[in-house]
C-alpha positions in Angstrom: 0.0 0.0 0.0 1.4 3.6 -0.9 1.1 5.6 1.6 1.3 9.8 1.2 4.9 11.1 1.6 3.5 12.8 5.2 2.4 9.8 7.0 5.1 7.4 5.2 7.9 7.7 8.2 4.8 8.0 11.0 3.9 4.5 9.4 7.5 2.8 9.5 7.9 4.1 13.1 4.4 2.5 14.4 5.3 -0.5 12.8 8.2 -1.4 14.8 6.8 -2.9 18.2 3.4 -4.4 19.5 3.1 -4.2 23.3 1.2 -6.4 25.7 0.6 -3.6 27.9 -3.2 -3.1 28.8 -3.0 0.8 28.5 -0.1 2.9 27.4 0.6 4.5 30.7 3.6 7.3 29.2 2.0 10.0 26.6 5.5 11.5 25.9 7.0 7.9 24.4 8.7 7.2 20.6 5.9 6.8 18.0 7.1 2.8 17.9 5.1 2.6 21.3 2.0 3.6 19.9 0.1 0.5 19.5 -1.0 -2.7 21.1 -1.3 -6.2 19.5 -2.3 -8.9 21.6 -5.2 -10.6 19.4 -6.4 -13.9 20.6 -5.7 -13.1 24.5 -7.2 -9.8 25.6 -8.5 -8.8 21.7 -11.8 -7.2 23.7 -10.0 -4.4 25.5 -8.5 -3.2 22.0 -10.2 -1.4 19.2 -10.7 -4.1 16.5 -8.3 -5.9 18.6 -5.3 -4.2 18.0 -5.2 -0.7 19.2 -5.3 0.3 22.6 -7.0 3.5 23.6 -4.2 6.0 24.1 -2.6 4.2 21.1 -5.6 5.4 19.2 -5.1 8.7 20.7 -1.5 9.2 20.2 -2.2 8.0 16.1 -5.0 10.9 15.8 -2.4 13.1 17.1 0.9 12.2 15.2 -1.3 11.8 11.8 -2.9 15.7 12.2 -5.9 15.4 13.0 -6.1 16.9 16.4 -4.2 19.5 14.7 -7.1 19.9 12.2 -9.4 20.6 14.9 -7.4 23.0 16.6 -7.0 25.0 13.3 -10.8 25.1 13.0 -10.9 26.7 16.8 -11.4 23.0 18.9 -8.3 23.9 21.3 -9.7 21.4 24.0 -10.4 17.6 22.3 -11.8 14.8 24.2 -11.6 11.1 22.5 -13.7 8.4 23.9 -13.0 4.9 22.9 -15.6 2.7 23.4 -15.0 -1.7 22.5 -17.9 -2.8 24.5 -19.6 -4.3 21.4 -18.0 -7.6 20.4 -18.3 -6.6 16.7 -18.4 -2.8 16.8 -16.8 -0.8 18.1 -16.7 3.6 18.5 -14.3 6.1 18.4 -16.0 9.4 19.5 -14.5 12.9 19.3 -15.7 16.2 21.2 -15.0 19.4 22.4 -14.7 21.0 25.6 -16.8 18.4 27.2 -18.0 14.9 26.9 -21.7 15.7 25.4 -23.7 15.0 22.6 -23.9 18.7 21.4 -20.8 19.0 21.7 -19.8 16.0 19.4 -17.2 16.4 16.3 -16.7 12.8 15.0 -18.4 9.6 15.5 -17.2 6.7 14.0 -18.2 3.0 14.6 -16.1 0.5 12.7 -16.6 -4.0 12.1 -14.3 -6.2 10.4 -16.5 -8.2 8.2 -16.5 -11.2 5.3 -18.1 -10.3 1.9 -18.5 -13.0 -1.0 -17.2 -11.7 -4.2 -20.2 -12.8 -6.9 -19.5 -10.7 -10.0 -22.6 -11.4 -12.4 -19.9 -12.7 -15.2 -17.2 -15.0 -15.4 -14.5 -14.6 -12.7 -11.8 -16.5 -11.3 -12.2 -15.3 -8.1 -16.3 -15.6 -7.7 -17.0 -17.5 -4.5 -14.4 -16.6 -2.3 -14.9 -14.7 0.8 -12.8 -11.9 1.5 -12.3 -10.1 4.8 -12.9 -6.5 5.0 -13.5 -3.5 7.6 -17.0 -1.7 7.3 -17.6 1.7 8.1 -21.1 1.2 9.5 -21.5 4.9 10.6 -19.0 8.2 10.2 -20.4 11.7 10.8 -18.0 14.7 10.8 -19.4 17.9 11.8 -19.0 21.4 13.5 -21.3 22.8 15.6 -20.0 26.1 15.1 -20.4 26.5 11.9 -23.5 27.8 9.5 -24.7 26.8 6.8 -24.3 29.0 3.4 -25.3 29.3 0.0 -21.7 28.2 -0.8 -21.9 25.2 2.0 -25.8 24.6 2.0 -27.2 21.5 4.0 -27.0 18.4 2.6 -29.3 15.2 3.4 -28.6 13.8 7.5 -27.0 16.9 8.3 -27.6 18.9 11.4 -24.2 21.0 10.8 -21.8 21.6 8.3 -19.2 19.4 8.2 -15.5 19.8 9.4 -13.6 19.4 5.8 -11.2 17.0 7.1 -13.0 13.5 4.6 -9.8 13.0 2.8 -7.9 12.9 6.2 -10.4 10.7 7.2 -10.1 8.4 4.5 -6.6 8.4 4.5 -6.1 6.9 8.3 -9.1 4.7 7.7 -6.6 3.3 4.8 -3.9 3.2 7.3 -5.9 0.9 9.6 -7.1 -1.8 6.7 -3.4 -1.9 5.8 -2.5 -2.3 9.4 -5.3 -5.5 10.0 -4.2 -7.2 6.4 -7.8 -6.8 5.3 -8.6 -6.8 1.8 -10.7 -3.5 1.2 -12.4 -0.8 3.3 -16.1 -0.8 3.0 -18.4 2.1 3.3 -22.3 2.3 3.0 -23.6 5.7 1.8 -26.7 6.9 3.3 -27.3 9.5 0.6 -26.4 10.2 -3.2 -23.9 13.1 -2.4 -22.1 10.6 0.2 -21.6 7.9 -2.6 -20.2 11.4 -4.4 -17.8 11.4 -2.3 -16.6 8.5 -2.0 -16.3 7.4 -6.0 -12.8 8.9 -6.2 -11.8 6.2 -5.2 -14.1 3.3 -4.1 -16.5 0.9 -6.3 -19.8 -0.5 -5.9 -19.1 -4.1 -5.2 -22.5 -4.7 -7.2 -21.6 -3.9 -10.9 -25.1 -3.1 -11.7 -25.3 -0.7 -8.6 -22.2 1.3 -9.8 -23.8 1.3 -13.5 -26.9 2.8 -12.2 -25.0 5.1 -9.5 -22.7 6.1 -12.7 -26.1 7.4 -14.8 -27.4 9.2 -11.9 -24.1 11.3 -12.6 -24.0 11.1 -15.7 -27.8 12.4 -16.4 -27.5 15.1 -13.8 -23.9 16.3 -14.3 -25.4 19.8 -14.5 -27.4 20.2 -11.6 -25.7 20.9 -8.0 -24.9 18.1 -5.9 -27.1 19.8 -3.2 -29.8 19.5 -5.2 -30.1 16.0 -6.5 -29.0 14.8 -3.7 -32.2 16.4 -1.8 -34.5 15.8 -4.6 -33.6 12.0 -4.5 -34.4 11.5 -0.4 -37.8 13.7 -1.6 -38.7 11.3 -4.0 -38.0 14.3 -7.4 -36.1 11.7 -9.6 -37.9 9.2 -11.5 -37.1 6.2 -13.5 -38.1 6.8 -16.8 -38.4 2.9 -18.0 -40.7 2.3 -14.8 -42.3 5.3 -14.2 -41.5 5.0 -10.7 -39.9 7.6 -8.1 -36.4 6.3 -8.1 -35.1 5.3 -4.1 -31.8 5.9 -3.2 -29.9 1.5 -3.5 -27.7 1.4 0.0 -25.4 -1.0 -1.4 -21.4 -2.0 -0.6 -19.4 0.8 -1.6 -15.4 -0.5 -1.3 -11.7 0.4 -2.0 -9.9 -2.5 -2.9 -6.9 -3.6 -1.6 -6.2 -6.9 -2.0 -4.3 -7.6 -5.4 -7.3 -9.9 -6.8 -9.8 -7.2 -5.7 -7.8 -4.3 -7.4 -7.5 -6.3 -10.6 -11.0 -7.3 -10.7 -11.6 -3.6 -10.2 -9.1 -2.4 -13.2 -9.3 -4.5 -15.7 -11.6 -4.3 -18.9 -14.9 -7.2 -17.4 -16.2 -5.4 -14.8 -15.8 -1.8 -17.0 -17.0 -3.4 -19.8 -20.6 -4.6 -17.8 -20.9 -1.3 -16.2 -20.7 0.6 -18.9 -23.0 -2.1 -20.9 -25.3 -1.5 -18.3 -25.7 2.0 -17.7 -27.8 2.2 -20.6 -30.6 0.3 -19.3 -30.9 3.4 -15.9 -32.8 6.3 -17.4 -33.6 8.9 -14.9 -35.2 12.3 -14.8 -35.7 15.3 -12.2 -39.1 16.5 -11.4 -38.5 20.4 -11.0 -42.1 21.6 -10.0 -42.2 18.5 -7.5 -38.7 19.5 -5.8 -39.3 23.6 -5.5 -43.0 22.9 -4.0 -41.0 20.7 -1.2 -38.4 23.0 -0.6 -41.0 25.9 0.0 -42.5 23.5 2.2 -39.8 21.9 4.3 -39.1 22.7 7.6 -35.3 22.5 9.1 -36.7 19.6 11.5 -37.4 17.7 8.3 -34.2 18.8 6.7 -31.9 17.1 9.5 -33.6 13.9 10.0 -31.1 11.1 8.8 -33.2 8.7 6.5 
């Protein structure tokens, strides 16, 4: 995995011990004593079993992003780490104090087993590869406002905090760190899965053909918009006639060799692209400026 050229001594440093220690006790220690690997004995007390909680706190700091916060105004961070689940576990970010409203980043993270089942001819169809699942990941500021520049979007109650890439990037860090073979991700929302195509795939083939028409067929209108005017039920399906409903579906970056060939070479392109012509979509203006006359800010932040 290629890491960027800031994190690429950070990463060779944390790789060079895994303690048994329960809790690192010493904040001011070399970046080697950062984590804890002791999976198989004591994996409950450590975040996916392998990171113990000042580890995790010490990594957030060496990588930036405590820095990041602290350039938006957050001069006082609290992290709470919470492995109680057996299969999910929290990483929870604040400021000031430990409250709700006063919450930055939540982020609840599984290791999980997909089947690989492209709907053509693969060598690799049937196997079961391992992979960590972001099953939830807000980022927002409760300082901020919204603008015409940064309007709301779908499940927001605040504007976000900018820092998705840096996100991303650690998240990256950790999958490389467990030996899984992709990061997973579920987007709630059409301007989530947006975001995310840079650089992940819809494991389903037809789901990424019909994500990629939605993009291509509204191109020119604001990501804001279409991304509202899906969750109110504005975009039809022109071969149906029905109101088109956002697909939650497995949205991954590959990084197992077999996964990032699957992903790069000319089958699963080839299907997509054969199958984008069957998703024909359009946008029903009158329908989406009577609803956004009508729409309060309550209705605007519930997360569908």
């Amino acid at each position: 995995m290629n890491f960027p050229n800031r994190y690429r001594q950070i990463v060779a440093w944390l790789n060079k011990k895994n303690l048994k220690q329960r809790e690192i006790v010493r904040l001011d220690m070399e970046e080697a004593d950062l984590f804890n690997l002791d999976i198989g004995k004591r994996g409950g007390d450590f975040f996916l079993g392998y990171y113990s909680s000042d580890g995790i706190r010490m990594a957030l700091e060496k990588y930036g992003l405590y820095a990041e916060l602290k350039n938006l105004g957050f001069t006082e961070v609290l992290t709470r780490i919470d492995t109680s689940d057996t299969f999910k576990h929290k990483i929870s970010v604040y400021f000031d104090e430990i409250k709700q409203k006063n919450l930055l980043i939540e982020l609840v993270l599984r290791k999980s087993f997909f089947k690989l089942n492209m709907p053509f001819k693969y060598a690799a169809n049937g196997k079961f590869f391992q992979c960590l699942s972001i099953d939830w990941l807000s980022m927002q500021n409760p300082r901020a406002m919204f603008t015409p520049r940064r309007p709301r979007l779908p499940g927001q109650k605040f504007p976000g905090l900018g820092l998705s890439s840096l996100a991303v990037e650690l998240l990256m860090i950790i999958c490389w760190r467990l030996k899984v073979a992709a990061l997973v991700n579920f987007p709630g929302h059409y301007h989530n899965a947006v975001l995310y195509s840079k650089i992940f795939y819809y494991l389903d083939p037809t789901l990424q053909a019909r994500f990629l028409a939605l993009k291509k067929t509204f191109k020119d209108i604001p990501l804001e918009k279409i991304s509202w005017g899906i969750d109110w039920g504005c975009v039809n399906d022109r071969k149906t006639g029905q109101i088109f409903e956002w697909m939650v579906g497995e949205q991954l970056v590959p990084l197992d060799d077999t996964l990032k060939k699957l992903f790069n070479e000319k089958k699963y392109k080839k299907y997509v692209n054969a199958r984008m012509k069957d998703f024909k979509f359009e946008f029903n203006e009158n329908k989406y400026q009577e609803l956004k006359r009508v729409m309060t800010v309550k209705n605007m932040e519930k997360i569908i």
